[in-house]
N, C-alpha and C positions, 0 to 999 in steps of 0.2 A: 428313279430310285429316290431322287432328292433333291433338292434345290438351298441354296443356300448364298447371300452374300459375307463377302468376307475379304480378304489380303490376297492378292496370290501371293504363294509363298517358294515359289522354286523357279530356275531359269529366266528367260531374260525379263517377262514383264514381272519379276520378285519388287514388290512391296507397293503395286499398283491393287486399286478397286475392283474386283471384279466379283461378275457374279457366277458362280458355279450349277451346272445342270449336270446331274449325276446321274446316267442312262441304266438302264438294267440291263443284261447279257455278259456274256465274255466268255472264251472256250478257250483263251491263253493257255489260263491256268498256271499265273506265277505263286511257284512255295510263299514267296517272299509279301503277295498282294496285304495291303493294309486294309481292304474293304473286298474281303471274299463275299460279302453280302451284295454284292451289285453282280454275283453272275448268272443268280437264274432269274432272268428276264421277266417269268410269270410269278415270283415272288413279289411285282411290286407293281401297284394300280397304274394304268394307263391316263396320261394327265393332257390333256387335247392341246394344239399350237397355239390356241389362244388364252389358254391359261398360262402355258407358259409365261410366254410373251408379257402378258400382264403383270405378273409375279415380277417377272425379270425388270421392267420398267417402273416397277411400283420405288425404285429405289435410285441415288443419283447418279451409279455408276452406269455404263454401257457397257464395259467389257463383258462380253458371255464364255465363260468355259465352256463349252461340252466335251463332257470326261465319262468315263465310266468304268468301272467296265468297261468293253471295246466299243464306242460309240458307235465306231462303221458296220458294224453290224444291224447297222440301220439304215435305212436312206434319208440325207439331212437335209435333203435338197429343202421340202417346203419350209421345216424350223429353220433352216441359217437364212431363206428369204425372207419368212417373217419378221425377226429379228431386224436383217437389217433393214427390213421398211421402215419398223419401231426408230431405227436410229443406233443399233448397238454394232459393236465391233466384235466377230465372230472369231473365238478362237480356240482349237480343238488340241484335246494331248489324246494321240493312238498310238498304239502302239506297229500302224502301219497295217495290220495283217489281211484288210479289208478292204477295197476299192473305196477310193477317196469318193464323195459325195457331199453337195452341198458347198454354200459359198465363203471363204477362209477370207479374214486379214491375218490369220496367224496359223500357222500350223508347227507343231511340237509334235515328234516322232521320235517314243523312246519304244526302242525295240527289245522283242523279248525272244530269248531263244529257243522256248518254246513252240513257237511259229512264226515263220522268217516274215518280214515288212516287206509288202509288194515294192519293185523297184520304182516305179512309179510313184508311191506314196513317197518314198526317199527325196525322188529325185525334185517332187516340190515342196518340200521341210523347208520350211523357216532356222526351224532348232533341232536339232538332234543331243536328246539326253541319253545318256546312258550310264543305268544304275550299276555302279559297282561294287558285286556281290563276293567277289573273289581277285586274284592278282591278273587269274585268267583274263578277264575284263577287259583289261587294256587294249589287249593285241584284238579282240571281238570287236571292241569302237573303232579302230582302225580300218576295221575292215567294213565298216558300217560308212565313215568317216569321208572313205573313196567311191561312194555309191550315190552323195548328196551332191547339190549346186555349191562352186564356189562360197558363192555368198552366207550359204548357210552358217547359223552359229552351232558350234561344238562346246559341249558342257558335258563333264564326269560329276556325277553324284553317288555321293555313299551310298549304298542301301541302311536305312534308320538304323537299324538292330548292329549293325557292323560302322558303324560313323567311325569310335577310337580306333582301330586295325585299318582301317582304308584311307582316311583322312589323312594322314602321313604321306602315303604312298601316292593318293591324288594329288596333294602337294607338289611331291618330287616332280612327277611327272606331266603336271601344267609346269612345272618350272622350265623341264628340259622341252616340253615341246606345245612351245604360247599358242599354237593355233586353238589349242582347248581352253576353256574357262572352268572355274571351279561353281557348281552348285549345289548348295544345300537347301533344305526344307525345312526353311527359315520358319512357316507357320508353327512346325514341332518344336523347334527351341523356345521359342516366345508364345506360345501355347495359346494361339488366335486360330480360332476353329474353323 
């Protein structure tokens, strides 16, 4: 759908170089999606691995996003191997609902309750974000929470539209319970595209 370098701007790599590859697809179908334009997949030209690649190198960072839309809706196996031949560090935000595929240094798994995240994808998260849409929320990352590896990092993020109502209450509740981190999408406050 897009490409683009830029900040990342949310969870744990926030305020590192990276370059964003925006895939077409998605059958989520979050109310909440900030880029409903990335779900019909035949909406957006087919761009070859070696374009990619190219694009993506043409600049000094290596970090690669692949985001989209639901990127696993695709098999990433050759793009994350080209990449990393290139030299970059692969790292994907799904929302889980699709057999992992392709080769991860990072993987970010923010689930949506639309269509539950294979246990599997969970179970090798790096990050689990979870946007909080309502109070409901809480008690859903919990149960998300118990389904990853120790290791994994846990982050509650506002949903953008709701930041003043939620932001209080993520507060409290990283306070009472530190295994969580607070993230917000820093790129929208300091409005770096």
């Amino acid at each position: 759908m897009e490409q683009f370098y830029t900040i990342q701007g949310e969870g744990y790599n926030t305020g590192r170089a990276a370059y964003f590859v925006r895939l077409g697809g998605c059958d989520v179908g979050c109310v909440w999606c900030d880029v409903k334009e990335s779900w019909d997949a035949d909406a957006h030209p087919r761009v070859s691995i070696p374009d990619i690649v190219a694009t993506t190198t043409a600049h000094a960072g290596r970090n690669v996003v692949i985001t989209g839309g639901e990127p696993l809706m695709h098999n990433l196996g050759h793009l994350t191997a080209a990449l990393h031949a290139a030299g970059c560090q692969n790292w994907i935000e799904t929302s889980g609902a699709y057999p992992l595929s392709g080769e991860w240094d990072w993987i970010c798994v923010s689930p949506k309750k639309f269509k539950a995240p294979l246990p599997e994808v969970l179970a090798a998260a790096h990050e689990l974000k979870i946007i909080v849409f309502n109070k409901s929320d809480f008690a859903w990352a919990e149960q998300h929470a118990a389904l990853v590896s120790p290791s994994c990092r846990l982050y509650l993020q506002p949903e953008w539209s709701k930041v003043s109502q939620m932001m209080p209450l993520i507060v409290d509740y990283v306070k009472e319970n530190p295994k969580w981190q607070v993230s917000l999408q820093t790129h929208k406050f300091l409005d770096i595209p």
